[in-house]
ZAMARGU-4260 file (C-alpha; in steps of 0.2 Angstrom, whole numbers, plus 5000, padded with zeros to 4 digits):
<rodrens>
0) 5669/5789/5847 | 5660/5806/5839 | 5670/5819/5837 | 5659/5830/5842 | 5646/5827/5856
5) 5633/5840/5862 | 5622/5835/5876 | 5607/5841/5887 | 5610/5860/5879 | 5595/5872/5885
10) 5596/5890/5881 | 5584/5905/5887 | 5584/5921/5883 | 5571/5928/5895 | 5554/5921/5895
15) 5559/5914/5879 | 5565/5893/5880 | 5575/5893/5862 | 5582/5876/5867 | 5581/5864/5880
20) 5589/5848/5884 | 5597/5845/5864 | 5607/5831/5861 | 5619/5833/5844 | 5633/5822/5840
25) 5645/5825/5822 | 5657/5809/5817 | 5673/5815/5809 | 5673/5817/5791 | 5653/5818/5792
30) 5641/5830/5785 | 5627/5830/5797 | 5613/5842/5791 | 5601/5850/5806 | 5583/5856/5801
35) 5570/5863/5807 | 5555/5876/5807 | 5562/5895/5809 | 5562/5899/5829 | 5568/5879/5831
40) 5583/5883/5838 | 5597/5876/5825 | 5605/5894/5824 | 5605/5893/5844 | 5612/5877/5845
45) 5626/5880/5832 | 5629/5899/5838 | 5631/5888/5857 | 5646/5876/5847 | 5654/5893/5839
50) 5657/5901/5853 | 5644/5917/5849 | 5637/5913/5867 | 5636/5901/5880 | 5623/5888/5886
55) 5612/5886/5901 | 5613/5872/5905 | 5623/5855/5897 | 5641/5850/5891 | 5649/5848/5874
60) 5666/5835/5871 | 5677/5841/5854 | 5691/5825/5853 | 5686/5819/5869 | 5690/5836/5876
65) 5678/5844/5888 | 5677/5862/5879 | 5666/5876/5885 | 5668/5890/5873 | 5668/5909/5880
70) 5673/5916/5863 | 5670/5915/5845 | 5690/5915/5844 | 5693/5903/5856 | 5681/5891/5846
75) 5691/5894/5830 | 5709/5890/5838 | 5698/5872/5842 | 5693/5872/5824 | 5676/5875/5826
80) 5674/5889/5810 | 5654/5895/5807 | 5647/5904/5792 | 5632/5914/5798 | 5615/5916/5788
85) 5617/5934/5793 | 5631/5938/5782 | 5649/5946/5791 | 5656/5955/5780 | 5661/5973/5779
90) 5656/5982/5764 | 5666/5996/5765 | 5680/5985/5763 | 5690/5973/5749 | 5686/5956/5748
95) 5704/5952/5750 | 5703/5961/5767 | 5687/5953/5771 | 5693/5936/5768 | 5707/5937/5779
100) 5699/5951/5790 | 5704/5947/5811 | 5721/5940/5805 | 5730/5952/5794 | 5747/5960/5800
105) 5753/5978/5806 | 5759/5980/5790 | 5749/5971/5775 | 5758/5967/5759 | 5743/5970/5749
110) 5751/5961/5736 | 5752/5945/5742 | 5735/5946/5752 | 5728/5950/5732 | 5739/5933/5730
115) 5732/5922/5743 | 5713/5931/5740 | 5715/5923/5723 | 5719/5907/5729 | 5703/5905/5740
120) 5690/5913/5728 | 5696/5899/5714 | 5692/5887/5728 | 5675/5892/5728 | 5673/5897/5707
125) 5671/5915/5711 | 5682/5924/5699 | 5683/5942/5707 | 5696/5956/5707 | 5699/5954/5726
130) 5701/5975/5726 | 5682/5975/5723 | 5672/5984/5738 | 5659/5970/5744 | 5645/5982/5745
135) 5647/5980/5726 | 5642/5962/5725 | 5627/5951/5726 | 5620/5943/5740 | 5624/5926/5732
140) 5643/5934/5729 | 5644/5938/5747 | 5638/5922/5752 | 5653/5913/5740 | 5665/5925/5749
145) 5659/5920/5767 | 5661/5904/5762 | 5680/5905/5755 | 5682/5914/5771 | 5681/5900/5782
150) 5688/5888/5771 | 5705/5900/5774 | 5704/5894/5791 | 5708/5876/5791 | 5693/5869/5805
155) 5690/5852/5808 | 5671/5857/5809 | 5664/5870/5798 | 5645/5875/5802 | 5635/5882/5785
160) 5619/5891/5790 | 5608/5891/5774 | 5623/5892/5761 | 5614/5892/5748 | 5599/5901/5752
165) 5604/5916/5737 | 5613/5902/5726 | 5607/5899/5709 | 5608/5879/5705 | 5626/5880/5698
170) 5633/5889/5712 | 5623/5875/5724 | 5633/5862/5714 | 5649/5872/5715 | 5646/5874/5732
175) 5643/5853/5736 | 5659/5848/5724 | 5671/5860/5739 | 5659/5853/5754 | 5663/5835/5745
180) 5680/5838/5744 | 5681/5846/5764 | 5672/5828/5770 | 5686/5818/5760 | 5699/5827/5769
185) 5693/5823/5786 | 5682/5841/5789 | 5666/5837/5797 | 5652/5849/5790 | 5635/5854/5799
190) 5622/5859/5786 | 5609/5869/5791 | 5594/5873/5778 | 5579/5872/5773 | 5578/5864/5757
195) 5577/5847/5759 | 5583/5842/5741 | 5601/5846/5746 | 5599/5840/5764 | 5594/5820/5753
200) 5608/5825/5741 | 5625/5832/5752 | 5621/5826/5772 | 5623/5809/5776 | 5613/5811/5796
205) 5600/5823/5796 | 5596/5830/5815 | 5576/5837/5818 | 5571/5851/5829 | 5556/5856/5834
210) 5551/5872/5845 | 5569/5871/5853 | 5566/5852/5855 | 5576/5837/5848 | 5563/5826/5837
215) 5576/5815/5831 | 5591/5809/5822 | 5592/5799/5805 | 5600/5790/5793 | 5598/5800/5777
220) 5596/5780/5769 | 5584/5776/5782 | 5572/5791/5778 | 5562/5803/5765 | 5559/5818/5764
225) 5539/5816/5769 | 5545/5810/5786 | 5559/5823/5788 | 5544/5837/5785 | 5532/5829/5797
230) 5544/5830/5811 | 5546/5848/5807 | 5529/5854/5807 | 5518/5838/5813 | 5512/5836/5795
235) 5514/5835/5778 | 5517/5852/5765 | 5514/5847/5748 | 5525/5855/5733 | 5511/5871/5729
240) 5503/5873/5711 | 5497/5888/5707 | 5481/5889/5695 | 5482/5898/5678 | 5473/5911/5674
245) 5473/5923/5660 | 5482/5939/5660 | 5475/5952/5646 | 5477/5971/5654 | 5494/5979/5652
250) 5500/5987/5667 | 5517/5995/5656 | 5534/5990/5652 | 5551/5990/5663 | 5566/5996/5651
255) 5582/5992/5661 | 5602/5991/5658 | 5617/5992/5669 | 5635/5992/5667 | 5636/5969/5669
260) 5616/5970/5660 | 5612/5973/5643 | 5594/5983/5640 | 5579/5974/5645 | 5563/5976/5642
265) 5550/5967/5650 | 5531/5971/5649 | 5521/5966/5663 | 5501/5962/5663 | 5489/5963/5678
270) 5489/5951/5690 | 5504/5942/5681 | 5521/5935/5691 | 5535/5935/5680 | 5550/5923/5683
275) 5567/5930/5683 | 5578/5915/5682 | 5597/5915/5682 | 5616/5908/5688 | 5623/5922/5700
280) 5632/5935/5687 | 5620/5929/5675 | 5612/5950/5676 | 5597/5940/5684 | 5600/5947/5700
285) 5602/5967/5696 | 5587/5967/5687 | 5576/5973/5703 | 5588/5986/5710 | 5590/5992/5693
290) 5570/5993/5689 | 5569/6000/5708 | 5579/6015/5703 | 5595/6008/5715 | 5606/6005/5702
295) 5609/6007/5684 | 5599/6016/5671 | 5578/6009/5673 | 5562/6018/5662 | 5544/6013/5666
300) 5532/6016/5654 | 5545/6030/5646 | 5547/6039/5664 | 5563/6037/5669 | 5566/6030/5687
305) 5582/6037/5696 | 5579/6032/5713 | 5568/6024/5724 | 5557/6040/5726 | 5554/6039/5708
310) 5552/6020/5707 | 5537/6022/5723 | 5530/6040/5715 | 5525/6028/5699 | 5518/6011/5710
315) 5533/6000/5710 | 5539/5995/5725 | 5554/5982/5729 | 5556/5967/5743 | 5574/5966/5744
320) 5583/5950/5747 | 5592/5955/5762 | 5578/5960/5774 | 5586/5960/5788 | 5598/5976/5781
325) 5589/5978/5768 | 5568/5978/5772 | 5568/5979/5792 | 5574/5990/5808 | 5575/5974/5815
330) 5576/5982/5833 | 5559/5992/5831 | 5540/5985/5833 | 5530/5978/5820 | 5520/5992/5821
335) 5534/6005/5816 | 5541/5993/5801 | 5526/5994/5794 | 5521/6013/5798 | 5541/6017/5789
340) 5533/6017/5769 | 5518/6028/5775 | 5524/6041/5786 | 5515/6055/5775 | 5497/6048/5775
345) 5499/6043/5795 | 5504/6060/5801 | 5496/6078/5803 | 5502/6093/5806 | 5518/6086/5809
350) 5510/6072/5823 | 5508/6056/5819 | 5491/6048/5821 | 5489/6034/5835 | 5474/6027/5829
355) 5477/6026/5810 | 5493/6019/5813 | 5485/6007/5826 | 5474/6003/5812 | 5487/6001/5797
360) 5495/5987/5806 | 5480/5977/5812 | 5473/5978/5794 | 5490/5969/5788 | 5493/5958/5802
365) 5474/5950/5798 | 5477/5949/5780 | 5495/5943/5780 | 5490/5932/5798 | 5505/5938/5805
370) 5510/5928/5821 | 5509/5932/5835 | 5495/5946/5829 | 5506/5959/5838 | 5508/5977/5833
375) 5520/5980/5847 | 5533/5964/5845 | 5550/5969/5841 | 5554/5962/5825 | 5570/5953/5830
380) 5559/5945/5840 | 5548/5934/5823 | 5553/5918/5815 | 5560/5921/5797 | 5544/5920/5787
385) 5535/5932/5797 | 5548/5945/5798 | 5545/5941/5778 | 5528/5946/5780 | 5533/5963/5788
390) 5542/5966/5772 | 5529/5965/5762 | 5517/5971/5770 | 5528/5988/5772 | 5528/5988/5754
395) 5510/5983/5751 | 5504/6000/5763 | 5510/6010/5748 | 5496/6003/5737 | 5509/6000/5724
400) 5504/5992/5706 | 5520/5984/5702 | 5529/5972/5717 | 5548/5967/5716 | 5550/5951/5723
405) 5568/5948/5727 | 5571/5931/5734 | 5556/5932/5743 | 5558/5914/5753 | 5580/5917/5758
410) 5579/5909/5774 | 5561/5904/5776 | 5556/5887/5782 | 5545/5876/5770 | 5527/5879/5781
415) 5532/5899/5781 | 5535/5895/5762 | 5518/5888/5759 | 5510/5902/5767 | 5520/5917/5758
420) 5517/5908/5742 | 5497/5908/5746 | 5501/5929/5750 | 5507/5930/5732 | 5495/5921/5724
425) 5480/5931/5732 | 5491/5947/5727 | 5490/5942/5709 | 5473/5939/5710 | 5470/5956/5715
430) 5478/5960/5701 | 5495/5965/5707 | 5510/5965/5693 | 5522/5957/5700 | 5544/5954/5695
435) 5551/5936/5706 | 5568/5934/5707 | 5573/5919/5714 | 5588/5907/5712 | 5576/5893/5720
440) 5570/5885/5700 | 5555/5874/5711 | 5549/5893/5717 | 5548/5901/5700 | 5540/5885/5692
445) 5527/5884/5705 | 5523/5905/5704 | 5529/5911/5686 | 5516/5915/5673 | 5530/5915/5661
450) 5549/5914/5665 | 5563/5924/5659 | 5581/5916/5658 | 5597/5926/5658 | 5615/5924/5654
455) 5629/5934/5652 | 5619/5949/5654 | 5605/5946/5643 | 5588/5937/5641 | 5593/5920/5633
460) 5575/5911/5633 | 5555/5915/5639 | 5549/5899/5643 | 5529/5898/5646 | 5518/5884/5657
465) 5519/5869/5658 | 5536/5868/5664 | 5548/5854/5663 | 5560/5854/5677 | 5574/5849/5667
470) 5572/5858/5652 | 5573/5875/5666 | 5587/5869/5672 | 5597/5866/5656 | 5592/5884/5649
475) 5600/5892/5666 | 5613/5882/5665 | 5616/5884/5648 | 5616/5864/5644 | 5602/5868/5628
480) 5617/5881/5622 | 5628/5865/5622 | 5617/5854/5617
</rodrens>
């Protein structure tokens, strides 16, 4: 008997069908991954199981209990614990407060909650003061924390949504030696994700959806991932390529340091995409913020860059890697994210103009082919890869001459993937200058003209095409330094 069992679940929210008549069922000590297109309802379905909100229609069994949850603390005391693609921490806050936030006392002894903080961030590798403010970390820091978070809670079935979507390859492995050692211990895991790799590496059933659908259920043994990809979109998406060309005209050179990054200098050419390759606390990942005048000291060409006025002012422009808190006002239309970056050349004499900002957003929807091509959608309201697009079309309006690309795919299923990649290619052929940071190593090999490595705050190795998989791998992970 499953110890989970899920069956006939249908969800509306409005006109909108997010799920209708899904059948899901978890085995103890299972890890069961669910995939899917964005807008296929896997969120839906595990929000349903977490208590966030309830179904329509169907019933669910947890140890051949009947359970409706009406509440996200009522599904924990059943040990149902969920770690949300949308991170929950507070910023403002510790992470020793965040990791036991909803359970501390009256009265905290903040020495033992340091104690206990300790405990659960060397279960997950993170070696962090637990007084540090979380707004200070990295996305992929946050992520580890989230993750430690719900370890704290003991559940019988623990539901990751895209862990590792800001995770580097050694956090990944990190992350699968503690989801290994959960399985053992009887914890049944859902995986949610879209990379495929680990789904064929960590699940042992994998669960398709489609459109809010139930494809189907396999063996991980019994499958590939070919078939798992034709479920999801009805074809197959080939791993891209992107042709060489030459880059000769130099667009100018970042200089950048911080207080965990030793000076950098990068020089950028037109129409290149340069890789930025690294383990989380590697510097890799303040790069961008630093170049973009958030953080840190940054010089473009000499001029320095002390905020993102400046960093705009001089044609650089950044694609953060949260969009969500970072790139969008998730609750306005289409039409408005994209009119945010321009206000100045859209208004006059104080009133903006309807029919230039009409015209803003249909020439962005049509050349990033935006779906649904609607300029009055709420954004909330677009699958992940085409809230993406928004992003960077909002900071393609400026007409900059340098893009920042961070972690431009977090969260976006493999046919949104193909297409942003196509978007990025056509940007460099237009001789864009463009920074990638990504913690996905198939990403930058597919889109890097050159790749930088970095490691304890510096550049350790530039590694030019062709690539070797491998040899990528062993210069982030710091194998060749063993070697």
């Amino acid at each position: 008997m499953a110890l989970l069992s899920m069956h006939g679940v249908s969800k509306r929210f409005g006109a909108v069908t997010a799920l209708q008549g899904v059948d899901f069922t978890l085995e103890a000590g299972e890890v069961h991954a669910l995939v899917g297109e964005n807008g296929a309802g896997k969120s839906t379905l595990m929000k349903i199981l977490a208590g966030v909100q309830p179904p329509d229609e169907g019933h669910m069994q947890l140890g051949g209990d009947d359970v409706r949850f009406s509440s996200v603390q009522e599904a924990q005391a059943r040990g149902v614990v969920m770690v949300y693609q949308e991170l929950a921490l507070v910023p403002t806050l510790s992470v020793a407060e965040n990791l036991f936030l909803g359970r501390l006392p009256r009265f905290v002894d903040y020495g033992a909650l340091r104690t206990r903080a300790r405990t659960l961030l060397a279960q997950v590798d993170l070696h962090l003061d637990p007084d540090t403010e979380v707004a200070r970390l990295s996305i992929g820091e946050r992520q580890l924390v989230e993750i430690a978070r719900a370890l704290a809670r003991e559940g019988r079935v623990l539901i990751l949504d895209e862990p590792t979507a800001a995770l580097a390859s050694t956090e990944t492995d990190r992350l699968f030696e503690i989801i290994t050692r959960v399985k053992a211990s009887g914890v049944s895991v859902v995986y949610i994700s879209h990379r495929l790799e680990e789904v064929f590496r960590i699940a042992d059933r994998v669960t398709v959806l489609r459109d809010g659908a139930l494809v189907g259920t396999r063996t991980v043994a019994d499958t590939n991932a070919e078939q798992v990809i034709e479920m999801m979109v009805g074809s197959s998406v080939h791993r891209y390529e992107r042709p060489a060309r030459v880059r000769e005209r130099v667009v100018g050179t970042f200089e950048v340091t911080e207080r965990d990054l030793r000076p950098v200098r990068i020089t950028l050419h037109a129409g290149e995409i340069v890789g930025l390759a690294g383990v989380i606390g590697s510097g890799r990942e303040r790069v961008l913020p630093c170049a973009f005048g958030l953080r840190g000291s940054a010089r473009w060409n000499d001029a320095a860059i002390g905020s993102p006025r400046d960093a705009i002012k001089a044609g650089i422009v950044l694609v953060p890697s949260d969009r969500k808190t970072q790139g969008l006002v998730v609750g306005l239309s289409v039409e408005a994210n994209l009119s945010l970056a321009t206000l100045g050349r859209l208004q006059r004499f104080g009133f903006m103009r309807a029919g230039a900002v009409r015209a803003q957003s249909r020439h962005w929807i049509e050349r990033l082919s935006l779906r649904p091509p609607d300029p009055d959608k709420a954004v909330w309201e677009l699958s992940g890869g085409n809230q993406q697009k928004v992003v960077i079309a909002k900071a393609l309006a400026t007409e900059p001459e340098v893009l920042l690309l961070d972690e431009p795919t977090r969260g976006v299923d493999v046919g949104a993937r193909a297409e942003l990649y196509d978007v990025i290619d056509d940007l460099s052929s237009r001789g864009l200058a463009l920074l990638l940071s990504s913690s996905d190593t198939e990403e930058l090999l597919g889109l890097s003209d050159r790749i930088l490595v970095f490691r304890e705050g510096r550049v350790t190795a530039e590694l030019q095409p062709p690539y070797d998989y491998e040899e990528v791998v062993a210069h982030v992970t710091g194998a060749h330094q063993l070697a």
